[in-house]
N, C-alpha and C positions, 0 to 999 in steps of 0.2 A: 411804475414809479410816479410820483407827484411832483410839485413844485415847477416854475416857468424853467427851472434848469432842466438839463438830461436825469437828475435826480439826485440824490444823497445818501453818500455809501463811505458807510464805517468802515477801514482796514484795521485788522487786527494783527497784531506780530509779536509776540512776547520779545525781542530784540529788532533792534532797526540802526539806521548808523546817529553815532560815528562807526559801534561795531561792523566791520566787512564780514558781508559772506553771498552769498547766490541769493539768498532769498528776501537779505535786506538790501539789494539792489533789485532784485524783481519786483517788490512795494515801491520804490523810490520811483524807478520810471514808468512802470502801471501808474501809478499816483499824477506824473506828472502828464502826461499822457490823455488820462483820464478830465484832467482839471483843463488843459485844452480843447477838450470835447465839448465842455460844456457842465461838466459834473462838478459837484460840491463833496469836497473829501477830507477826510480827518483821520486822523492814526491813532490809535491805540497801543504804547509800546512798555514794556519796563525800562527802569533809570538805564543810563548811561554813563560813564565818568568822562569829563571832559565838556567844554562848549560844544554847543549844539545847533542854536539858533541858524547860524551862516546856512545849515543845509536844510532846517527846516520848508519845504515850500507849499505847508497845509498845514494849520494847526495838529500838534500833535500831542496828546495827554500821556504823559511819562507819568505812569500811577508806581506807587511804592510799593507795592503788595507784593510778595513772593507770588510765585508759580513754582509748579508741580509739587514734588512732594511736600515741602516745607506751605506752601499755599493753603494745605487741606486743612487745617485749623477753621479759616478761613475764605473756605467756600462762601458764606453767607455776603459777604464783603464786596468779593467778586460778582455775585449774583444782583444786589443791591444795584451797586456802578452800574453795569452792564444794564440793568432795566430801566435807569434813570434816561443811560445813553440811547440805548436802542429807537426812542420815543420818540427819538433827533431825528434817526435815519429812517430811508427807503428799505435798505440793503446793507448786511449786512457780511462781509467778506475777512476771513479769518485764513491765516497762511500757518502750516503745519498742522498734521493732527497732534496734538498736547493737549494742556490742560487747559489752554485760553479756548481753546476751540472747542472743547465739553463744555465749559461756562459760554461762551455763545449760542451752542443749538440750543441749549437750557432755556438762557432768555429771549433765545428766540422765540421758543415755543411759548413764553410767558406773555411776550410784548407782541407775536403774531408776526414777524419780520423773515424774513428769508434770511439763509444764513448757505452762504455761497462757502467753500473748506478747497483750499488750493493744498496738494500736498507739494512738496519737495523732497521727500528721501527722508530726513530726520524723521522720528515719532512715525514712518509709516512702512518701510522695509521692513522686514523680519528681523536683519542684521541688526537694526537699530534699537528696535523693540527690545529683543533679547530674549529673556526670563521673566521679564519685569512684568509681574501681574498689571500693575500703575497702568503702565506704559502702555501694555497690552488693551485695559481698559480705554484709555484715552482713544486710542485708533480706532474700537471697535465705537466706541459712545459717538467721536466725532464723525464717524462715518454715516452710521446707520440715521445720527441725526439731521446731518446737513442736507440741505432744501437740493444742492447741485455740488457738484466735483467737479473740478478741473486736477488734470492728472498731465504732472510736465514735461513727462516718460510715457513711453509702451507699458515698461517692467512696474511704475507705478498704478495704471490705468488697469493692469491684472492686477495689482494686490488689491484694489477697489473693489472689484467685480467679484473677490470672494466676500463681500460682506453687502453688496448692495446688485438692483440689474443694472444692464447695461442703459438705461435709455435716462442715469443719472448721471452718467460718469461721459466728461467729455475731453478729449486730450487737447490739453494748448502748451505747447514748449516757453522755455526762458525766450528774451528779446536779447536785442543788442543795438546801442544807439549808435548807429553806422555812418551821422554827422560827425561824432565825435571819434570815432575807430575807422578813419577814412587812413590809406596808406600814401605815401609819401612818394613825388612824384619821382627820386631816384633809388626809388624799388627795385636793385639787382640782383640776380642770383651768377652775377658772373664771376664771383670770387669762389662759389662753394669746395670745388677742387681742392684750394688751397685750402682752406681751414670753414668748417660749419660750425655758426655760432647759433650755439644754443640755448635756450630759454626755458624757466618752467615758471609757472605764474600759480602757485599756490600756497594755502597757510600749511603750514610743518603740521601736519596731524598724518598718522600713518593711511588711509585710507586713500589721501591725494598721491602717493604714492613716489613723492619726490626721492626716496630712500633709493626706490627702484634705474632710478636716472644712472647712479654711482655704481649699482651693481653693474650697468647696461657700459657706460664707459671703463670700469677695472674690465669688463670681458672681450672690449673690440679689442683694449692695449693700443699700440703703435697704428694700427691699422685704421684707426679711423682718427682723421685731424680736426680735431674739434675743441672750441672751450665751452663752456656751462655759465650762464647766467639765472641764476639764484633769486628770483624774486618772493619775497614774504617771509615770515616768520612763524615761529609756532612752537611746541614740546619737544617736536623729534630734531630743534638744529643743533643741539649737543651731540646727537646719535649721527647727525649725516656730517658734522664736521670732522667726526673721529673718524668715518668710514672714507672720507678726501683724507683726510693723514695716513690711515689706513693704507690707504694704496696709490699713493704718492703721486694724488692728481692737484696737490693745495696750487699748481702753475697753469691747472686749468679752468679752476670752478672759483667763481666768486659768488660772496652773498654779500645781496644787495639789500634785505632784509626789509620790512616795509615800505612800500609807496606809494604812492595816492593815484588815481586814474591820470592825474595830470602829468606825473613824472613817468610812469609806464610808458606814454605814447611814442614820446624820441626815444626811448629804450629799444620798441618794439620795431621801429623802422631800423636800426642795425643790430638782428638779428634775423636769421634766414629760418629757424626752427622752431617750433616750439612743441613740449613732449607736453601726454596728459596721461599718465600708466596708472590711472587710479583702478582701484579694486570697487567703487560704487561712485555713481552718477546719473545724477537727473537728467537734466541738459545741462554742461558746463558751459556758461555764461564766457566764464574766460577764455576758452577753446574759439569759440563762434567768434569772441574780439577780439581775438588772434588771426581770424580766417576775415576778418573784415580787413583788417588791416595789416592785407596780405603776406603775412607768414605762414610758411607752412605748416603743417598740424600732424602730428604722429600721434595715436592715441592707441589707447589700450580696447580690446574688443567688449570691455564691461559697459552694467548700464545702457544709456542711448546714445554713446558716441558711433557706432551702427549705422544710427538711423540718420547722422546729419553729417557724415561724412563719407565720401563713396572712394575706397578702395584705389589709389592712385588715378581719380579723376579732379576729389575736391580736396585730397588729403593723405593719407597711411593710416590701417588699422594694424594691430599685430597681434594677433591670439595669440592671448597669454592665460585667459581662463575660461575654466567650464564653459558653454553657451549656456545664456541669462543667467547666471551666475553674478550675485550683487552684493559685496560684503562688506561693511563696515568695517569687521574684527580683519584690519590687513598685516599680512606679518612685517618683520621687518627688513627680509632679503625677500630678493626672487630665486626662486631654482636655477639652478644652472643652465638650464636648456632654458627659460625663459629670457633670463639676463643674455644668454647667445644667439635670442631671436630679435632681441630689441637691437644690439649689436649691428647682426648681419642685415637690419632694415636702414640701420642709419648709414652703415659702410654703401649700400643698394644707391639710396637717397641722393650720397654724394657723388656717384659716379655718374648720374643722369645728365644730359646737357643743362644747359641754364635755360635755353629756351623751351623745353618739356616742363620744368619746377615753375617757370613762368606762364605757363598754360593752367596748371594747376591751382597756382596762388590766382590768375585770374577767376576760373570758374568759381573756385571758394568763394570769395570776392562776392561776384555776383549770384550767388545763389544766397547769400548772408543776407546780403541786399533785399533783397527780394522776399524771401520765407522767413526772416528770423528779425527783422527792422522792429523798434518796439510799436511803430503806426498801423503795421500789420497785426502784429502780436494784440494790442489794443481792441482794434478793430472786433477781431475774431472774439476776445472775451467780452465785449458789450453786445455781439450779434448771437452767438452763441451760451452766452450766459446769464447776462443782465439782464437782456430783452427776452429770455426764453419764456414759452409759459408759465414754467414749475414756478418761475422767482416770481415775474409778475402778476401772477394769478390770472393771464388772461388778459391781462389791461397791459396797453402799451402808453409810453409817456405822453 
């Protein structure tokens, strides 16, 4: 890379915020992150509805163009922009395989630039892909074309490795800003006996798996004393409002329904739990800023919640599907015997001392700390990625 900076590196995200999701907070703090290094960075996103500016902190080009299918008209358009920009950068760094990330390797190839492809699950599962020739194409084109992978998963780092070798594909998980997700100095678990409160921090789309919580609590019944705190919204909170009516938990579940990282944080210090039973996951962002800011974590055995949580040392896993089994299309119940296993881990959960659950929540803590901080996270993709030779061609800045 050139210039007296560490260099200059285009992000690309076809959404970014105010929309929330994993991957437009994974841009936001890599960005921020980045630009403390020393680096000069700029964002590539489509529109938004709503003010923007307050969170902007790097110029960011909100282009009006469609993507994906409705885009295709429109290939030339995208190609144009793109090799006006490119001309700017060093590096060029594109989040999800889609169609923004086919029109990158393109001009990258055009303009000579590296073209860095982070996946996240969207556009690169199977699950997500589907049938969709499109869709299929976009994975296959942005794969085979990007200069480097970074892969935020195991389960993603294999679907890489069937389209490209290994010595392009390098795995770097989500971060977690753990100045900001630090826990509260009267972090107790000496109530749990009496009643576990618990939490789920995701958008209502069936694959996050919140539906499953409801099944999990109608099957403890009386036996387990707990209330449910609801954070987000999304399609399925008609379907999980009916399933609390359903089975006449409306005195224990509240939805809280959006709220922004600032209103979460005193939320999260009075609750003792937090579930994550999704059916697919990259690294959940939310999960880890839960384990920083010492709640405990119950997660489902899909995905990489595996790989960053260890089995009543930093957390609770509970096989509920296949192994590496990763699926978007989630239904809307769990089976029976699953909902009785999620049950019989939280009734486990509550009968623990406090000062075992506090051993727990501390290691989580520090293990966040330490492997998952986005200064580490950072690190690793500018030593392993930026500065690699494939991107730099050899030349260091």
């Amino acid at each position: 890379m050139s210039d007296a900076s560490k260099g200059r590196v285009l992000q690309i995200l076809e959404t970014y915020l105010p929309l929330i999701g994993g991957a437009e907070f994974h841009l936001h703090y890599l960005t921020r992150n980045l630009l403390a290094e020393g680096y000069q960075v700029e964002i590539v996103t489509g529109l938004a509805d709503g003010p923007v500016g307050h969170q902007d902190i790097c110029p960011v080009h909100r282009l009006p163009h469609a993507v994906g299918r409705r885009a295709l008209p429109y290939v030339w358009l995208w190609l144009v922009r793109f090799v006006r920009m490119f001309r700017r950068f060093d590096l060029i760094h594109v989040h999800h395989s889609s169609f923004l990330a086919v029109m990158a390797v393109i001009a990258g190839r055009l303009t000579g630039r590296p073209v860095v492809l982070t996946l996240h699950g969207l556009g690169a599962l199977d699950s997500s892909v589907g049938r969709c020739r499109i869709r299929a194409f976009y994975r296959w084109a942005s794969l085979r074309g990007a200069t480097r992978i970074i892969a935020t998963s195991d389960e993603l780092r294999a679907v890489a490795l069937r389209f490209v070798p290994p010595e392009r594909v390098v795995e770097i998980t989500n971060g977690v800003d753990t100045t900001l997700f630090a826990p509260a100095a009267t972090r107790s678990f000496a109530g749990v006996a009496e009643q576990l409160r618990l939490v789920t921090l995701r958008r209502l789309n069936p694959k996050n798996g919140v539906q499953f919580v409801i099944d999990a609590l109608a099957a403890a019944g009386p036996r387990l004393a707990a209330r449910l705190r609801i954070v987000g919204d999304g399609p399925l909170r008609p379907a999980i409002e009916a399933a609390v009516a359903e089975h006449g938990l409306a005195d224990r579940v509240r939805f809280e329904g959006f709220l922004s990282h600032r209103q979460v944080l005193p939320l999260l210090d009075e609750c003792d739990v937090a579930l994550f039973l999704s059916t697919a996951e990259s690294t959940s962002l939310a999960a880890l800023e839960c384990m920083a800011k010492g709640c405990l974590v119950v997660c489902s055995n899909a995905g990489a919640f595996p790989r960053f949580v260890r089995h009543g040392a930093t957390g609770f896993i509970v096989d509920l599907f296949a192994e590496g089994q990763s699926d978007y299309a989630a239904p809307m119940h769990l089976e029976p015997w699953q909902a009785r296993r999620v049950a019989e881990a939280l009734i486990a959960l509550q009968a623990m001392p406090p000062d075992q659950l506090q051993g727990i929540s501390d290691r989580a803590r520090t293990y966040v700390r330490i492997r998952f901080d986005w200064s580490a996270i950072t690190a690793q993709t500018i030593a392993m990625v930026y500065l690699h030779p494939s991107v730099t061609g050899g030349r260091r800045p």
